[in-house]
C-alpha positions as CSV (number, residue, x, y, z in Angstrom):
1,X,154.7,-104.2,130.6
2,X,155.9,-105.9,127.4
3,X,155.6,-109.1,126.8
4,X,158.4,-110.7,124.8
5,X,157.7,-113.6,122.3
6,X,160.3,-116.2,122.0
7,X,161.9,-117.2,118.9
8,X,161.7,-120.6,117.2
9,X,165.2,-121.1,118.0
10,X,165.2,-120.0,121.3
11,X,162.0,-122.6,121.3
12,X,164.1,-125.5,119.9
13,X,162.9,-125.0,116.5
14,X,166.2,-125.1,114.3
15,X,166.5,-121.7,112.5
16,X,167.0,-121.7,108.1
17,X,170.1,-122.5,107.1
18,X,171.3,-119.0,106.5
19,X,173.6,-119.6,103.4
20,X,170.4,-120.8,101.4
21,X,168.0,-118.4,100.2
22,X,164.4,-119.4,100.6
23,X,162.0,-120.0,97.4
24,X,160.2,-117.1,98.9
25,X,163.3,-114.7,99.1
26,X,164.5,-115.6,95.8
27,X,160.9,-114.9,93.9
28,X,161.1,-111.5,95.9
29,X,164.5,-110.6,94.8
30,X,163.3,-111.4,90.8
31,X,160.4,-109.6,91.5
32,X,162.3,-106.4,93.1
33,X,164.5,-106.8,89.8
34,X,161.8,-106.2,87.7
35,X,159.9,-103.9,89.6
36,X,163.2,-101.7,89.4
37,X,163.7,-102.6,85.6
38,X,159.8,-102.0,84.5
39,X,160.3,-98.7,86.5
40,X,163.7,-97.6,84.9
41,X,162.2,-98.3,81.5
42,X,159.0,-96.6,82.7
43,X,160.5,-93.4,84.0
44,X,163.0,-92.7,81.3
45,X,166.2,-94.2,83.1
46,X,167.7,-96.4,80.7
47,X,168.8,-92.8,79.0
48,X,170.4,-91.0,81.3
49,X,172.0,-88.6,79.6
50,X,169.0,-87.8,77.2
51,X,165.8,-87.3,76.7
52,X,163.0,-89.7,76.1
53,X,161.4,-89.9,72.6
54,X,157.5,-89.9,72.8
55,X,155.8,-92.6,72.0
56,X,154.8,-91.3,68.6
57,X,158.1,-90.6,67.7
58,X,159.1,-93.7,68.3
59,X,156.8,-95.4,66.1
60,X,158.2,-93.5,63.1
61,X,161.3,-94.8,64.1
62,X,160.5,-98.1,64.0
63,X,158.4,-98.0,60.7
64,X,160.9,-98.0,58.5
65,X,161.0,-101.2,56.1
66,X,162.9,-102.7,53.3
67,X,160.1,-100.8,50.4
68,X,159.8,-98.2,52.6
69,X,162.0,-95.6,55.0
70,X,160.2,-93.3,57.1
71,X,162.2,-89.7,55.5
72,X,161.1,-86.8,54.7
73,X,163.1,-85.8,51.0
74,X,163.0,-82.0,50.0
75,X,164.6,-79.6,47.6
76,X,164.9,-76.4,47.5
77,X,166.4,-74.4,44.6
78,X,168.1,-70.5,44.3
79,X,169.0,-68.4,42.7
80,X,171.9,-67.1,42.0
81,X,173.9,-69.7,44.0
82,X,175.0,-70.0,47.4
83,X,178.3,-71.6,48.3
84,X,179.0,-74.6,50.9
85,X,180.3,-72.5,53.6
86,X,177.8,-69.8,53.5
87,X,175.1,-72.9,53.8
88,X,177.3,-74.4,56.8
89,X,177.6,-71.5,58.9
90,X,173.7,-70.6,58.5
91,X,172.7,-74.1,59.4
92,X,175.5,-74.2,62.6
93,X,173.6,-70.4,63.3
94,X,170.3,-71.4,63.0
95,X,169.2,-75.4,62.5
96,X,172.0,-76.1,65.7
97,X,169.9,-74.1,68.2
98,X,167.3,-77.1,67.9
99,X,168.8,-79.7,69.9
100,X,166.7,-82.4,68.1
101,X,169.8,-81.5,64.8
102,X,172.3,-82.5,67.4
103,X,171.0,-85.3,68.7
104,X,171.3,-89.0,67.6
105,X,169.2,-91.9,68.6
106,X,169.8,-94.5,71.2
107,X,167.2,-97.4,70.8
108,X,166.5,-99.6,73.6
109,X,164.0,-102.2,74.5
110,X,161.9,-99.9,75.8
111,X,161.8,-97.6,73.1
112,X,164.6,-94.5,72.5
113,X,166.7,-91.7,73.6
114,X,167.8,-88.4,72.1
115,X,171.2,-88.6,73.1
116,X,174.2,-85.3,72.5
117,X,176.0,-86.7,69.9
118,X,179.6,-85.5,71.8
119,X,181.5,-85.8,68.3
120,X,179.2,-83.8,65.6
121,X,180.3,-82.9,63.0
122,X,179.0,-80.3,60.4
123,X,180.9,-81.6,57.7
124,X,179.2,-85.2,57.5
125,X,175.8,-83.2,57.9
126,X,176.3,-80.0,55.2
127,X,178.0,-81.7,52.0
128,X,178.4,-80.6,48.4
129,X,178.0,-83.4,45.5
130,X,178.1,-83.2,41.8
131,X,175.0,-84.3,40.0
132,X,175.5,-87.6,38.2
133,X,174.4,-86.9,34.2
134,X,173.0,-89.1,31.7
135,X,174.1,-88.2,28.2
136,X,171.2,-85.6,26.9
137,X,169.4,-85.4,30.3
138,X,168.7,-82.5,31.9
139,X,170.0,-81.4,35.6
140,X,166.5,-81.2,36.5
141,X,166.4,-84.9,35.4
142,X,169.1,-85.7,37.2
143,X,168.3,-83.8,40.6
144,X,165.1,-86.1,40.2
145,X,166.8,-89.4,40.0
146,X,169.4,-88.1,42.8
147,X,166.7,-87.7,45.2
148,X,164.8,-90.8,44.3
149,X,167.7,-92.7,45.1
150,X,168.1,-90.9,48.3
151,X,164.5,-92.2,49.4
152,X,166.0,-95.8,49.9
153,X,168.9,-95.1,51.7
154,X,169.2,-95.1,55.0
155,X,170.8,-92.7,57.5
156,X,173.6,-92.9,59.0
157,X,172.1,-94.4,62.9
158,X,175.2,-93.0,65.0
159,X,174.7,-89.8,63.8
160,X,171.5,-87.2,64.0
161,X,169.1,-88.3,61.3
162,X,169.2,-85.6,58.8
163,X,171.6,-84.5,55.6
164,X,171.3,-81.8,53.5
165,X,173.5,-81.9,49.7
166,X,173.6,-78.9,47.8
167,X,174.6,-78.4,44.4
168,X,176.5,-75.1,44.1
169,X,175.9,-75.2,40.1
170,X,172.6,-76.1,39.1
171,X,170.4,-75.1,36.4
172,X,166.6,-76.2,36.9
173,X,164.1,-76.3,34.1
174,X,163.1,-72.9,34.5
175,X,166.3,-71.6,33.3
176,X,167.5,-70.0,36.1
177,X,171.1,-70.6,36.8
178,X,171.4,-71.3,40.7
179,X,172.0,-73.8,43.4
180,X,170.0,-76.7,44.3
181,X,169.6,-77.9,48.0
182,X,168.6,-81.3,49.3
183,X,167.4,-81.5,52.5
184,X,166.7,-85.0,54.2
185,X,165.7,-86.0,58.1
186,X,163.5,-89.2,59.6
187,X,160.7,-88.6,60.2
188,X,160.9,-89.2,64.2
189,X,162.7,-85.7,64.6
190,X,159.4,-83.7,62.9
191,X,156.1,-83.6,61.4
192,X,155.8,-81.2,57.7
193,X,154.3,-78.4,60.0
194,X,157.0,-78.6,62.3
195,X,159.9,-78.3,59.1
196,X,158.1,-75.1,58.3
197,X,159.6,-73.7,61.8
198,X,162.4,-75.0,61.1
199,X,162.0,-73.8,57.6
200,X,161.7,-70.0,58.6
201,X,164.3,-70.3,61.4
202,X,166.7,-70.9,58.3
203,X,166.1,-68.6,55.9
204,X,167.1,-64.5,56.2
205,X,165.7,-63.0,58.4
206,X,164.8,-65.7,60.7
207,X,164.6,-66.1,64.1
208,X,166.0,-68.6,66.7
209,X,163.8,-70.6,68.1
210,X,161.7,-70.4,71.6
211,X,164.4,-72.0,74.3
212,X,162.9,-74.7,76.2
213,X,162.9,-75.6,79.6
214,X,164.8,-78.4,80.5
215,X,162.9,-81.5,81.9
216,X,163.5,-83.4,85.2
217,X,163.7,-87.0,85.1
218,X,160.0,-88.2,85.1
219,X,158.9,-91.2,87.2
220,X,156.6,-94.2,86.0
221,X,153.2,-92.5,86.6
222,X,154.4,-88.9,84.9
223,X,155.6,-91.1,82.1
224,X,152.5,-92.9,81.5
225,X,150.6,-89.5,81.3
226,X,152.6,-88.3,78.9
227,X,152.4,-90.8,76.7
228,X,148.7,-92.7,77.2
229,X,146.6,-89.7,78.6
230,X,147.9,-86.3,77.2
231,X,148.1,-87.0,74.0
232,X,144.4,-87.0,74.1
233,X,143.7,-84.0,76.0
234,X,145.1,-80.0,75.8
235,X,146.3,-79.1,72.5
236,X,144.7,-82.0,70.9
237,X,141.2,-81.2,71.7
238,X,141.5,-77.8,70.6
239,X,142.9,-78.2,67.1
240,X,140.6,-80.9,65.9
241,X,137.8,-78.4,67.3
242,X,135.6,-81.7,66.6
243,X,132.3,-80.2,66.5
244,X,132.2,-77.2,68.5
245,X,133.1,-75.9,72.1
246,X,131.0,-77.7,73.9
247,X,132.3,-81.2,72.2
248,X,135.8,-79.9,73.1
249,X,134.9,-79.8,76.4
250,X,133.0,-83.5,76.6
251,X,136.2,-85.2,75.7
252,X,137.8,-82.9,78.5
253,X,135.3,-84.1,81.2
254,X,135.1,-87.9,79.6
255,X,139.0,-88.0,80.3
256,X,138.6,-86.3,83.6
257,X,135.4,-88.4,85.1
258,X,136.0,-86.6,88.7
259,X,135.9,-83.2,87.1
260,X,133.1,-83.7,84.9
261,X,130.8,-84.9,88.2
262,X,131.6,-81.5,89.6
263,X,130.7,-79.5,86.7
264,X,127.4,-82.2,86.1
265,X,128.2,-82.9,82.8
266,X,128.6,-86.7,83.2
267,X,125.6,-87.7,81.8
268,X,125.6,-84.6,79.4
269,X,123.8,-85.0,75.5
270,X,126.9,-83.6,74.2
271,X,129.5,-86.6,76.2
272,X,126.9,-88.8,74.9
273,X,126.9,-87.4,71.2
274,X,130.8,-87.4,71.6
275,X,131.1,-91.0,72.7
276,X,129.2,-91.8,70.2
277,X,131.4,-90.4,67.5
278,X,134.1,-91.8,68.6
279,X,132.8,-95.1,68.4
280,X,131.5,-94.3,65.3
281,X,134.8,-93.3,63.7
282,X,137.0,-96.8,65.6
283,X,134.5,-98.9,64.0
284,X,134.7,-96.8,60.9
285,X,138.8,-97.1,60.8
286,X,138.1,-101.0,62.4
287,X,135.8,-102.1,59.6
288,X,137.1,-100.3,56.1
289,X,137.3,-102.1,53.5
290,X,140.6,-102.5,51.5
291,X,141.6,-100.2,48.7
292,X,140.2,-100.5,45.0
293,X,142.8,-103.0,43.2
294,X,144.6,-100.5,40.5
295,X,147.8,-100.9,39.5
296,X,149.3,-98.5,41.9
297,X,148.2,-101.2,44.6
298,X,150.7,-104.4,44.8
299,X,153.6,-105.6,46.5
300,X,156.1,-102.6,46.6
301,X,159.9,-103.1,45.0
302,X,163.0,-101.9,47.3
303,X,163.5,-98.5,44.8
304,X,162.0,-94.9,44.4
305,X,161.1,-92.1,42.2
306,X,160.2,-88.2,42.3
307,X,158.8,-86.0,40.1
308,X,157.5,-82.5,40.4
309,X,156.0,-80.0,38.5
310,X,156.3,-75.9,37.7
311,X,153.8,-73.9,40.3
312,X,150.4,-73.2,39.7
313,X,149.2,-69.3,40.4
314,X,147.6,-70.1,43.9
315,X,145.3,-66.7,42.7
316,X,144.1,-68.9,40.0
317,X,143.0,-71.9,42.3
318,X,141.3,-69.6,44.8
319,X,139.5,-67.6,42.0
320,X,138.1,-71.1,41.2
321,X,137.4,-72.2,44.2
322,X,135.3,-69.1,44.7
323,X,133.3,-69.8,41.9
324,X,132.8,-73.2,42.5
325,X,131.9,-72.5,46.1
326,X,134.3,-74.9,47.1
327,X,137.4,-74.8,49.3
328,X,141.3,-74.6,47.7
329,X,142.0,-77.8,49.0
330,X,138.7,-79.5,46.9
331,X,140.4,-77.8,44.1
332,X,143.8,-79.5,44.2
333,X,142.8,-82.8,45.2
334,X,139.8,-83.3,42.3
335,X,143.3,-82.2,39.7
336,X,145.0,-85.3,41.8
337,X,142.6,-87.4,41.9
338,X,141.6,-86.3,37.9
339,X,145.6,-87.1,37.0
340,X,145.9,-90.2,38.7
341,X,142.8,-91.3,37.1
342,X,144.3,-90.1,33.9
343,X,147.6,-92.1,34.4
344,X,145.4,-95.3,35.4
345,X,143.7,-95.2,32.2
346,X,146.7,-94.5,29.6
347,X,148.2,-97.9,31.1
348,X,144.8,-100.0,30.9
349,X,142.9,-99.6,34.2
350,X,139.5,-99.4,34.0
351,X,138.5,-96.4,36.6
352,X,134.9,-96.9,35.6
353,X,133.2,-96.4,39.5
354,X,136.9,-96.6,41.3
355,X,137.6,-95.3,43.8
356,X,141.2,-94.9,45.5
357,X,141.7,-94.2,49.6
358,X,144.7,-91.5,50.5
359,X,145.3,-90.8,54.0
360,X,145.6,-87.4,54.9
361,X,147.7,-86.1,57.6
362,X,145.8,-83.5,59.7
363,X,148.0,-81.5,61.9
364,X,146.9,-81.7,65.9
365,X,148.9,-78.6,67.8
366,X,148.8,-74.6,67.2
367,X,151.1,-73.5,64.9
368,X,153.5,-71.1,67.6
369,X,154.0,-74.8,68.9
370,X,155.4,-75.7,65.7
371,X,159.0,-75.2,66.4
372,X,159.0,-77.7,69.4
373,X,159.1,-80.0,66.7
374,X,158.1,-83.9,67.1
375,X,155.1,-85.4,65.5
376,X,151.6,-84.5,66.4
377,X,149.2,-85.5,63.4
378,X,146.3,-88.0,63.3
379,X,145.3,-89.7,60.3
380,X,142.4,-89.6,58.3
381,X,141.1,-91.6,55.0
382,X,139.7,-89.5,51.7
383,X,138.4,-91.3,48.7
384,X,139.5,-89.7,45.7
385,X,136.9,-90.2,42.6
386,X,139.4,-91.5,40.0
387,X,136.8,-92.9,38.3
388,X,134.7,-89.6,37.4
389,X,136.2,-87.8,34.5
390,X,134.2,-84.6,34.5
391,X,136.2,-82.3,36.2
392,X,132.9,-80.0,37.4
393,X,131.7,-83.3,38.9
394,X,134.4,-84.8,40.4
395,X,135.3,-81.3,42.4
396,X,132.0,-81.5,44.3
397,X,132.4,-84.8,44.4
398,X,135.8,-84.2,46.8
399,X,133.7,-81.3,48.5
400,X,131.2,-83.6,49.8
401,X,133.7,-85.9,50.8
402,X,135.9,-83.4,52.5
403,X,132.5,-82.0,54.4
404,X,131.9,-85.4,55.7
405,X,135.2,-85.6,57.5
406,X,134.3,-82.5,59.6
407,X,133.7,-83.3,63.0
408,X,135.6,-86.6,62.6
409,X,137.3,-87.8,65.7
410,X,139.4,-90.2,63.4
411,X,142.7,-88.2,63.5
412,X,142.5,-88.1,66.9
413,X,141.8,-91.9,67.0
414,X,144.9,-92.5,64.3
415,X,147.5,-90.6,66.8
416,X,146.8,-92.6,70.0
417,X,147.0,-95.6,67.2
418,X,150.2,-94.1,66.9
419,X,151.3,-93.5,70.4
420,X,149.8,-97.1,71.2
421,X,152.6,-98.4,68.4
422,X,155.2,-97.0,70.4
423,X,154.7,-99.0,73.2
424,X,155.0,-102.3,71.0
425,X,158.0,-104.6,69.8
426,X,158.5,-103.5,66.2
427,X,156.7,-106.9,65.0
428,X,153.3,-105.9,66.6
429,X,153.5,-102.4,66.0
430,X,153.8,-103.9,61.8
431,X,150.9,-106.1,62.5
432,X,149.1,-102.7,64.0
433,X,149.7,-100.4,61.3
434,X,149.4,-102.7,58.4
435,X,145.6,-101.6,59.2
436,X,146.9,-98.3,57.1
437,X,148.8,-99.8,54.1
438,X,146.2,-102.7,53.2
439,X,143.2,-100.0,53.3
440,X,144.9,-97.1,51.3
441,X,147.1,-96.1,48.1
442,X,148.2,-92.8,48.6
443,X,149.8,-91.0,51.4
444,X,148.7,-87.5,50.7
445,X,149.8,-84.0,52.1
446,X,149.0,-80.1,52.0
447,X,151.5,-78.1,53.7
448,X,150.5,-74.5,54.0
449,X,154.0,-72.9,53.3
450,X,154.9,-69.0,53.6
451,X,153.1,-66.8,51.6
452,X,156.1,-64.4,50.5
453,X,159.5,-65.4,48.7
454,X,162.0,-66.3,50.9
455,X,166.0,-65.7,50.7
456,X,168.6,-68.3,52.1
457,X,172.2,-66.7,52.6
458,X,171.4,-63.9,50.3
459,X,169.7,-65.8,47.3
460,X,165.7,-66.1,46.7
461,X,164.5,-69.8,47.2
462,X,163.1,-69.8,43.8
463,X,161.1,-73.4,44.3
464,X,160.9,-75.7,47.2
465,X,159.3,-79.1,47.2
466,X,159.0,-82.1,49.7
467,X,157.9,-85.9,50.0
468,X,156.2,-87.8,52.4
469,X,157.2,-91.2,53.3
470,X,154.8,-94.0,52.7
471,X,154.4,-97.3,54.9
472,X,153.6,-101.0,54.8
473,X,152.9,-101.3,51.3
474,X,152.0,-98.0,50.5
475,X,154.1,-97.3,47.0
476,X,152.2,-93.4,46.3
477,X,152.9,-90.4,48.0
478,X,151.1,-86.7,46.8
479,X,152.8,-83.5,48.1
480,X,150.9,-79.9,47.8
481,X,152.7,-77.1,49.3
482,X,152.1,-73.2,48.5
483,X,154.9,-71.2,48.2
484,X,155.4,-67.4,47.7
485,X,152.2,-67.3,45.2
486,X,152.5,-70.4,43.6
487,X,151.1,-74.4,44.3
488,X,154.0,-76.7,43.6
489,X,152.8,-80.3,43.2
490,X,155.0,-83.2,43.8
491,X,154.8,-87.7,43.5
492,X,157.1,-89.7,44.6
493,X,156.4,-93.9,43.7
494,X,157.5,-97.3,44.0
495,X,159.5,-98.1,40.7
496,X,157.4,-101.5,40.7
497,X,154.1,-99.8,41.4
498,X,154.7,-96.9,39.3
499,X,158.0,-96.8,37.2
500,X,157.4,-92.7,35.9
501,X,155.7,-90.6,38.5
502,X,156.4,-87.8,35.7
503,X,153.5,-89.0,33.8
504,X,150.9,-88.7,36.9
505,X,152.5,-85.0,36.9
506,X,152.4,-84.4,33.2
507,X,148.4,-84.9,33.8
508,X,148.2,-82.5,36.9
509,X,148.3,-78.6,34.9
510,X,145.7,-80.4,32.0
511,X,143.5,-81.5,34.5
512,X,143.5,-78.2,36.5
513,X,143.5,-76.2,32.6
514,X,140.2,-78.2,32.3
515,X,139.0,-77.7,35.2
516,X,139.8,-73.6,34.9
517,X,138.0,-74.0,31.3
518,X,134.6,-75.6,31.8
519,X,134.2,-72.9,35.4
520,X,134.1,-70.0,32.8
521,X,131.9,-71.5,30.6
522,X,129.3,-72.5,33.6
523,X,126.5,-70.4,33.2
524,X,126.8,-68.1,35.9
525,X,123.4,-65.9,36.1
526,X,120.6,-66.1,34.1
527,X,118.8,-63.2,31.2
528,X,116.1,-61.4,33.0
């Protein structure tokens, strides 16, 4: 038997006036708007046609600022020459297969797209130029001046972000009559390990890279692992290598509380010990102090400069490294630290007990990811001794330094900083990373690079050289990147911070000769 209610206006009651939405039905038609809006933003939807750019990526995106752009400037020079359509069909062969080179950028409120840019075009991408020449200046001058000027101008946004120039006649300091290529991308597209992939995949003799497998459309939660939880697990965990295996596996089971019950480490010494450290290291970032005042620390202008210097025997370093019992990278950055130091003095600083902070990129995937390209560094601060002027002492002096950062969770810390940046309007994402450019001077970077000379269409890439973008107010940037044998060392600087980044180069090889000097006259056994 069923029993059948009565309506209200079968009751008598009069019904709603049907042409008038309620206050209720009109809240939950807003409220099923937005739901379907968050979730469209969420899931990737507002891109249909493209790919979603990871939160990281995005945040490099949006850091560019009027002293700063977030590109990555390189140069590469051969010899003998190469011509413009040799370079445009290797990079059509080769860079194309990466679909991130033909891609542009579609921004959007929440965040960005790589979108098939359905009209590319090699020859706005592949161009040749003619070096602008001051009377008496060199081409090497000039390629200098060319690619500082380069550093402040943007790219074009409705096309992919990267252009290379080459100069079919160029003749470098070295003599060698050649070409000279300039290569520039954003810094959303790839990280300086990535390039190196990208690098190789150029050259002869390269290979194409891995094909990937398309992705499906994610939904909000899939979304929201990618971007908040994952960055912080897999590959992450095992290239810091924070303090050992079991470490590694604490931050597995502290992101995975279910799984860590089953396998009774919950309450384990080493989750503790890890916690701890990465509390340690977020009040460490939290609570640093602002840089030493020098006067490579101000208010940046709206112009650049680069400047590079001949290769150092990378045999030499190591053979005084070995001696020294310290690590090639302690080499190079005591001769940075020793030439800045150097430079701060001929101009009037007083480097008596200074100190200067560079953050140093620390890469955070395997290298056979590499050519999946993206960004997927953390961050983490060195304090260069600019201050101590004996070169013995200052190299031990980076050592300890260096040690101390083993084990740090920090550049683990710095990329979810990053990824957390992403998710922001670009005003709060500035406010968030202005942490970085009020604590630091120096953006600093050591790409390994390969180890034998390389060819490009025929021709043997005699040098090759890169700069990292700064941010905020960052007007200093250090490159280090081996090469086929050699160390090449290259600055680029705010023109209002540092009008001639030649001069913090000129002190690089005399600080390293100095350095080479005083380890052979180190007593090195003593008379039985």
């Amino acid at each position: 038997m069923v029993t059948r209610i009565p309506s209200r206006a079968a009751a008598g009651t009069p019904a709603a006036p049907t042409d008038q939405p309620s206050a209720s039905n009109v809240a939950r038609d807003a409220a099923l708007a937005m739901q379907k809006t968050v979730r469209r933003a969420a899931s990737g939807m507002l891109g249909l046609s493209g790919e979603r750019m990871s939160k990281v990526d995005t945040a490099w995106l949006r850091m560019d600022s009027d002293s700063n752009l977030m590109m990555i400037n390189g140069v590469w020079t051969v010899a003998p020459g190469i011509s413009l359509q040799a370079l445009q069909e290797r990079v059509q062969q080769r860079l194309l297969q990466y679909p991130r080179f033909r891609q542009r950028v579609v921004e959007d409120a929440a965040g960005a797209t790589w979108v098939e840019d359905q009209r590319f075009d090699i020859d706005a991408h592949v161009q040749r130029i003619t070096l602008p020449r001051r009377r008496g200046g060199s081409q090497q001058a000039a390629l200098q001046n060319f690619v500082g000027d380069l550093a402040m101008k943007p790219l074009d946004p409705r096309r992919p972000l990267w252009h290379f120039y080459l100069v079919e006649d160029f003749v470098g300091d070295d003599g060698l009559p050649g070409s000279a290529l300039v290569v520039r991308l954003h810094h959303c597209i790839a990280d300086g390990i990535a390039l190196i992939s990208v690098t190789m995949s150029l050259v002869d003799g390269g290979t194409e890279p891995p094909k990937r497998r398309k992705k499906t459309a994610a939904n909000a939660e899939a979304w929201i692992a990618d971007t908040l939880i994952k960055p912080f697990t897999g590959m992450t965990v095992k290239a810091l290598d924070l303090v050992g295996e079991s470490a590694a596996k604490s931050l597995h089971m502290l992101l995975d509380p279910e799984k860590a019950v089953q396998h009774g480490l919950a309450g384990s010494m080493d989750a503790a010990r890890l916690g701890y450290q990465l509390l340690s290291d977020a009040a460490a970032l939290a609570l640093m102090p602002d840089d030493s005042p020098t006067l490579l620390k101000g208010m940046p202008g709206n112009a650049k400069r680069v400047a590079w210097c001949p290769p150092l025997p990378l045999d030499e370093v190591k053979a005084i490294g070995k001696a020294l019992n310290c690590s090639v990278n302690d080499v190079l950055l005591s001769c940075v630290a020793g030439a800045i130091g150097s430079y701060l003095r001929r101009h009037g600083d007083d480097t008596a007990g200074k100190e200067i902070r560079a953050m140093i990129p620390v890469n955070l995937r395997p290298m056979e990811e590499a050519w999946k390209l993206g960004n997927h560094f953390g961050l983490v601060p060195l304090v260069l001794p600019i201050g101590i002027t004996n070169p013995i002492e200052r190299v031990y002096a980076v050592r300890s330094r260096m040690a101390a950062l083993k084990g740090s969770t920090q550049p683990l810390l710095a990329f979810g900083l990053l990824a957390v940046a992403g998710l922001l309007i670009k005003p709060a994402q500035d406010a968030l990373l202005g942490l970085f450019s009020r604590k630091t001077t120096a953006v600093m970077t050591n790409v390994p690079g390969p180890r034998e000379p390389l060819a490009l269409c025929g021709s043997r890439v005699t040098q090759c050289m890169f700069w990292v973008p700064q941010s905020g107010h960052v007007g200093l940037g250090v490159s280090i990147l081996s090469y086929g044998g050699g160390v090449q060392f290259g600055v680029i600087t705010d023109t209002q911070l540092c009008p001639e980044p030649q001069q913090i180069i000129d002190a690089f090889a005399p600080e390293f000769a100095a350095l080479s000097t005083l380890t052979m006259m180190l007593p090195w056994g003593e008379e039985e």
